[in-house]
C-alpha positions as CSV (number, residue, x, y, z in Angstrom):
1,X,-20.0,89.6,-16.7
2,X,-18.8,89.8,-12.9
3,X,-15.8,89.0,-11.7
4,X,-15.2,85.3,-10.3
5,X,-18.1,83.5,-8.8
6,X,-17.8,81.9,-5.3
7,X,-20.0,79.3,-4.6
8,X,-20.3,78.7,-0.7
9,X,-20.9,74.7,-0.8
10,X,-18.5,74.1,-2.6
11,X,-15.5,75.4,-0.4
12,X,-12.5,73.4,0.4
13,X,-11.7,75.9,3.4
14,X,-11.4,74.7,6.7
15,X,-13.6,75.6,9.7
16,X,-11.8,78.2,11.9
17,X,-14.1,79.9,13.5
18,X,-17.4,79.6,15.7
19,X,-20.0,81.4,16.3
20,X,-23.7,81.2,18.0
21,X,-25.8,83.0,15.6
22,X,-28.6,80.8,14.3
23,X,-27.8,81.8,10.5
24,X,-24.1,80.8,10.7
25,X,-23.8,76.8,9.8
26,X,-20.6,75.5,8.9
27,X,-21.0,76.9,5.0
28,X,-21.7,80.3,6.0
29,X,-18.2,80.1,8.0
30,X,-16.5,79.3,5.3
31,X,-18.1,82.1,3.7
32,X,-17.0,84.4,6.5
33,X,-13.5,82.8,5.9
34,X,-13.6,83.5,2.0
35,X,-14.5,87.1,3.0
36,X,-11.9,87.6,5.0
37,X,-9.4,86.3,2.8
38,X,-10.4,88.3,-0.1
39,X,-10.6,91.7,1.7
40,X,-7.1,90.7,3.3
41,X,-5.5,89.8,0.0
42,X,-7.6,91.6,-2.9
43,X,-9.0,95.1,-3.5
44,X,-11.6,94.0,-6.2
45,X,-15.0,95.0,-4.8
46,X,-17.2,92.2,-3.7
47,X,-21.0,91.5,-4.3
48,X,-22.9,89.0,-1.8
49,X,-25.8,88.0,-4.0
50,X,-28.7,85.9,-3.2
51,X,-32.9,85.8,-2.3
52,X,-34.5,88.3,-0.3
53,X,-34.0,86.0,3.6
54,X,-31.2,84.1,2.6
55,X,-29.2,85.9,5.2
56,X,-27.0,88.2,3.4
57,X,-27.1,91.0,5.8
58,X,-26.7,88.6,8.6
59,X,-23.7,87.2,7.2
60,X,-21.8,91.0,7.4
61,X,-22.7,91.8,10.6
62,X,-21.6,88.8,11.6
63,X,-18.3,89.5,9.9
64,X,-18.1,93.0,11.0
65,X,-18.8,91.6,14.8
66,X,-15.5,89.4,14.2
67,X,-13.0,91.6,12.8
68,X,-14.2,95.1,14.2
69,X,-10.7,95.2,16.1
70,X,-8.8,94.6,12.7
71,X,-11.0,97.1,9.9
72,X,-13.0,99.8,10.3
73,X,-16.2,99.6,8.8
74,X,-18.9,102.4,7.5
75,X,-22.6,100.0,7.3
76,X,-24.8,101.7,5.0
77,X,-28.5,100.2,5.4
78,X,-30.9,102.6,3.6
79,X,-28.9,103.9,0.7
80,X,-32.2,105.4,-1.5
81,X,-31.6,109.1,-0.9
82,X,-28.0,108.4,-1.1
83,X,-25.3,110.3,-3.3
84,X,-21.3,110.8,-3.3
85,X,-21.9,113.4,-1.4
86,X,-23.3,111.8,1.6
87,X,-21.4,108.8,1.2
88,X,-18.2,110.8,2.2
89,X,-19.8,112.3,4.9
90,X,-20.9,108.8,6.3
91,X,-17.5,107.6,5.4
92,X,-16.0,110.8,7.5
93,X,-18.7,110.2,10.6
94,X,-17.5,107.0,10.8
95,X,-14.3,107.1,11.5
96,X,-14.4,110.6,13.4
97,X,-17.9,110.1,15.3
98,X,-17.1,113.2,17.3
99,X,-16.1,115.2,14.5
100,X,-19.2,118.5,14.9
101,X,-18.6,119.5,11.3
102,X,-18.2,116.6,9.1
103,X,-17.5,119.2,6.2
104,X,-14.7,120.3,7.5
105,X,-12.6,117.2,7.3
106,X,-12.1,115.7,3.7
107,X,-12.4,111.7,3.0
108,X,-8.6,112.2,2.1
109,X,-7.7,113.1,5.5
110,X,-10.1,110.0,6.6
111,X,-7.4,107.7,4.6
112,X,-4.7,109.5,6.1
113,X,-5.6,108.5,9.6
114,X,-6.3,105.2,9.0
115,X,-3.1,104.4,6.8
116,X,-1.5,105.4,10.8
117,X,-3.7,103.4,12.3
118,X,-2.7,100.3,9.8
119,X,-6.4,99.6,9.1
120,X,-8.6,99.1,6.2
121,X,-12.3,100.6,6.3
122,X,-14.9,98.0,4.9
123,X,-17.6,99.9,3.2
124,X,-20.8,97.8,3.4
125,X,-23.5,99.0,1.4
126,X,-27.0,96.8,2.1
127,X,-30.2,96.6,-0.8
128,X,-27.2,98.2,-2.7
129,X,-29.8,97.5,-5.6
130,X,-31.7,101.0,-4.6
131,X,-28.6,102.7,-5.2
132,X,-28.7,105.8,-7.6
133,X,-28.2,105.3,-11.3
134,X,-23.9,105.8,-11.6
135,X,-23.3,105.7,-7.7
136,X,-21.6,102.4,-7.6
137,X,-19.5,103.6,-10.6
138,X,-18.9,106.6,-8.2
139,X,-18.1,104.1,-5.6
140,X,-15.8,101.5,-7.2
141,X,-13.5,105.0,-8.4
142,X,-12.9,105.9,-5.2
143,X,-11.8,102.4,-4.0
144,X,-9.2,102.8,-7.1
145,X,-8.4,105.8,-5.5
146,X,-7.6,105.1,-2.3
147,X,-6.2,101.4,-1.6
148,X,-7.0,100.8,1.9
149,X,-11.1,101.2,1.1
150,X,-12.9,97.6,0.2
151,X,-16.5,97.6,-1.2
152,X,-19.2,95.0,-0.8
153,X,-22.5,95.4,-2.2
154,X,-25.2,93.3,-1.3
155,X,-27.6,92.6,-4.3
156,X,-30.4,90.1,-5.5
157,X,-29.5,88.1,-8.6
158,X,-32.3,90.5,-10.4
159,X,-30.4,93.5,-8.7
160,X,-27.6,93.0,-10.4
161,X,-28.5,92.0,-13.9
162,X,-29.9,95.9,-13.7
163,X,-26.9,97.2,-12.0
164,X,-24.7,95.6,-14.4
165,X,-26.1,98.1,-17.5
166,X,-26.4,101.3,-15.5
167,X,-23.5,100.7,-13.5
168,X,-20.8,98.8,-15.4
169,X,-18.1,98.8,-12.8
170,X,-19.5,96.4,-11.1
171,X,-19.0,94.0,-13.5
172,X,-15.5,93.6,-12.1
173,X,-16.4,92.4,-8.6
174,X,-16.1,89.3,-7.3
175,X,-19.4,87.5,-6.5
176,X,-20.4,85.2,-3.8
177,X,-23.5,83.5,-4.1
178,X,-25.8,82.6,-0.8
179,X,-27.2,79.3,-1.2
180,X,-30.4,78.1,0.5
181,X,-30.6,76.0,3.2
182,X,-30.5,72.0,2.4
183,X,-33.2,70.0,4.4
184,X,-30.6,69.1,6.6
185,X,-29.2,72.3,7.3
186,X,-33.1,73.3,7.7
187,X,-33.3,70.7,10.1
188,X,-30.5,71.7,12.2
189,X,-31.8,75.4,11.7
190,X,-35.2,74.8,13.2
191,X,-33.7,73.0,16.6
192,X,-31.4,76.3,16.5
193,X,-34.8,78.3,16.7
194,X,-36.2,75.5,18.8
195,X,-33.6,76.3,21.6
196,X,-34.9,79.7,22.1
197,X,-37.6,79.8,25.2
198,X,-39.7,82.8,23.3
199,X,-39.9,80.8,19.8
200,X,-43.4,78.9,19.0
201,X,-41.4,75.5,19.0
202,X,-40.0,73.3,21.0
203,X,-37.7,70.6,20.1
204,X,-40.4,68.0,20.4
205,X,-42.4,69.8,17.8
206,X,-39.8,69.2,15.4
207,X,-40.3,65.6,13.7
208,X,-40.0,64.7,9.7
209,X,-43.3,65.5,8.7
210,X,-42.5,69.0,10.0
211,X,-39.0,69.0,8.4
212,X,-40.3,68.3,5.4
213,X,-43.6,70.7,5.2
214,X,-41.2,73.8,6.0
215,X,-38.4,72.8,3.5
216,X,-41.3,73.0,1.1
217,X,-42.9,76.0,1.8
218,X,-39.5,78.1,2.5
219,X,-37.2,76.3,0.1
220,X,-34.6,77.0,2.8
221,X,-34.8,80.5,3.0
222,X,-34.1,80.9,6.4
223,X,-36.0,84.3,7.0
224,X,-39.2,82.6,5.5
225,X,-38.2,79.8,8.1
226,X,-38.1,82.7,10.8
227,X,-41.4,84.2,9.5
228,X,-42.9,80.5,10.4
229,X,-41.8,80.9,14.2
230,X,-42.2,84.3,15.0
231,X,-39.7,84.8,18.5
232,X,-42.5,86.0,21.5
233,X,-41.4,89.4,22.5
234,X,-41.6,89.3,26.1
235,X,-41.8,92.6,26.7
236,X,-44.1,93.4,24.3
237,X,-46.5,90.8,26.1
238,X,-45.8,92.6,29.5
239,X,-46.3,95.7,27.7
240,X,-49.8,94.4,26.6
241,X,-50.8,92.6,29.5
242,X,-49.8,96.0,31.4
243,X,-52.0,98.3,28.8
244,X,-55.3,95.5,29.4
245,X,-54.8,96.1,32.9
246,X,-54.6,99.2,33.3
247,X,-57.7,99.5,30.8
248,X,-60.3,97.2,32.7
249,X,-59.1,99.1,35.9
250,X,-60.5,102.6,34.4
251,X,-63.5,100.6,33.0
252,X,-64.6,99.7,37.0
253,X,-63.5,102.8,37.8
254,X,-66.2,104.5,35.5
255,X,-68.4,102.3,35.9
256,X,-68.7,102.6,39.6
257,X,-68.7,106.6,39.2
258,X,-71.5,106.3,37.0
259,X,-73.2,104.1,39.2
260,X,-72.7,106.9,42.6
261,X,-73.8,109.5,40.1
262,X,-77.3,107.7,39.1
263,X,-78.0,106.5,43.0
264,X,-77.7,110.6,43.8
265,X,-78.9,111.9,40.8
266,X,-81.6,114.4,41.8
267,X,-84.3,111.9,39.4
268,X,-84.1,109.0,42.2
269,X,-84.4,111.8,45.1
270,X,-87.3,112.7,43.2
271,X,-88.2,108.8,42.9
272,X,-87.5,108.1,46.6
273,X,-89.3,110.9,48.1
274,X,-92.6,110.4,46.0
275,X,-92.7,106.4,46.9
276,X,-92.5,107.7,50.7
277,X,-95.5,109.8,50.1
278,X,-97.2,107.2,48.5
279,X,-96.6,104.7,51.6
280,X,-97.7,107.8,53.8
281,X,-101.0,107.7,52.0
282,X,-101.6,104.2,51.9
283,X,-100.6,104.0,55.5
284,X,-102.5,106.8,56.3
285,X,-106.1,107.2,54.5
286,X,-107.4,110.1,56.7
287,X,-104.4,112.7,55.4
288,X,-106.0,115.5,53.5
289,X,-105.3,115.0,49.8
């Protein structure tokens, strides 16, 4: 059973901070808030759980982007062909980017430097579900070990019902649950999208039939909301419009080399002079033949 479950609606925490990404409503900041407070105050590891869209790797970059001045963080986003090994060395990397040989600093040394500096370091670990068998175990040892790392994992409930018999350490984390979007909060998502000039809709678009057909099909999911209004790459349109171009310019170009090569092909000086012996003849009916 994992730790203590935080449900994001239901937070009596008030609204400090503001931001303009399209993902953060006023829930989501009192998410930020919780996380804050827990990774101030408590050293249990923390899982963000919730569907594949619901924002969960949004949310910590968001976070990351509003405390990178007060914690160091090491974001881990493809952790498949990850071990303990190369954990420490990402870990090292991170907070010595310079550092040539990361082998020839130890993760102890890491702490060492940061307990001068009077920082934490934040260890996010994202689709923390394709993990190795016993790595989070590995993990959550290490944050025993050294006080000033934090660990959140970011898992789908499925995730972690797997995670929590291969790996039972992280039975002890505390877990905050991503909730979908209501249809209001969808609504006020989709004029968020809406206020982008390179989104498919406009603000007139939006009406309640709309609302209420994409509340449906996503169930408030806001990446299957995104998926709905794909944002127009602009330079991937000049980047096309350039490539067509420059394609229907070599197209006249061959086509009027082909058409010099026929019109002085040695065929139609063949062709030209035997019509002009022809109108010789005709002209002339006392030539010898």
């Amino acid at each position: 059973m994992v730790g203590n479950a935080y449900h994001i609606n239901r937070l009596a925490i008030s609204d400090k901070s503001n931001t303009s990404t399209t993902l953060i409503n006023e829930d989501r900041t009192k998410t930020l808030e919780l996380l804050r407070h827990l990774l101030s105050h408590s050293s249990q590891p923390l899982v963000i759980c919730g569907q594949d869209g619901i924002g969960k790797s949004t949310l910590l970059k968001t976070l990351q982007e509003q405390t990178m001045a007060k914690w160091s963080y090491c974001m881990i986003t493809s952790p498949a062909d990850l071990n303990f090994e190369k954990l420490q060395q990402a870990i090292i990397q991170e907070i010595n980017p310079n550092i040539k040989n990361k082998h020839s600093q130890s993760v102890s040394s890491v702490f060492q430097q940061l307990d001068r500096q009077h920082k934490k370091l934040i260890l996010m670990i994202d689709d923390a579900g394709l993990l190795i068998p016993g790595l989070i175990n590995q993990i959550l040892t290490l944050a025993k070990e050294y006080s000033l790392l934090r660990v959140i994992f970011v898992l789908s409930h499925h995730e972690l019902d797997l995670k929590s018999t291969s790996d039972t350490a992280i039975n002890e984390a505390n877990l905050i649950e991503m909730p979908a979007l209501s249809e209001a909060q969808c609504t006020e998502f989709l004029y968020q999208i809406a206020a982008d000039p390179q989104t498919t809709i406009t603000a007139n678009d939006i009406n309640d039939e709309l609302i209420s057909i994409v509340y449906q099909d996503t169930q408030g999911i806001p990446g299957q909301i995104l998926a709905k209004f794909p944002r127009i790459d602009s330079d991937l349109n000049y980047t096309k419009s350039l490539k067509t171009l420059v394609l229907s310019v070599l197209i006249l170009i061959i086509l009027a080399l082909c058409t010099q090569w026929f019109s002085n092909s040695d065929y139609n000086i063949k062709r030209i002079a035997f019509t002009k012996d022809i109108n010789t003849t005709l002209t002339n009916p006392n030539l010898p033949e």
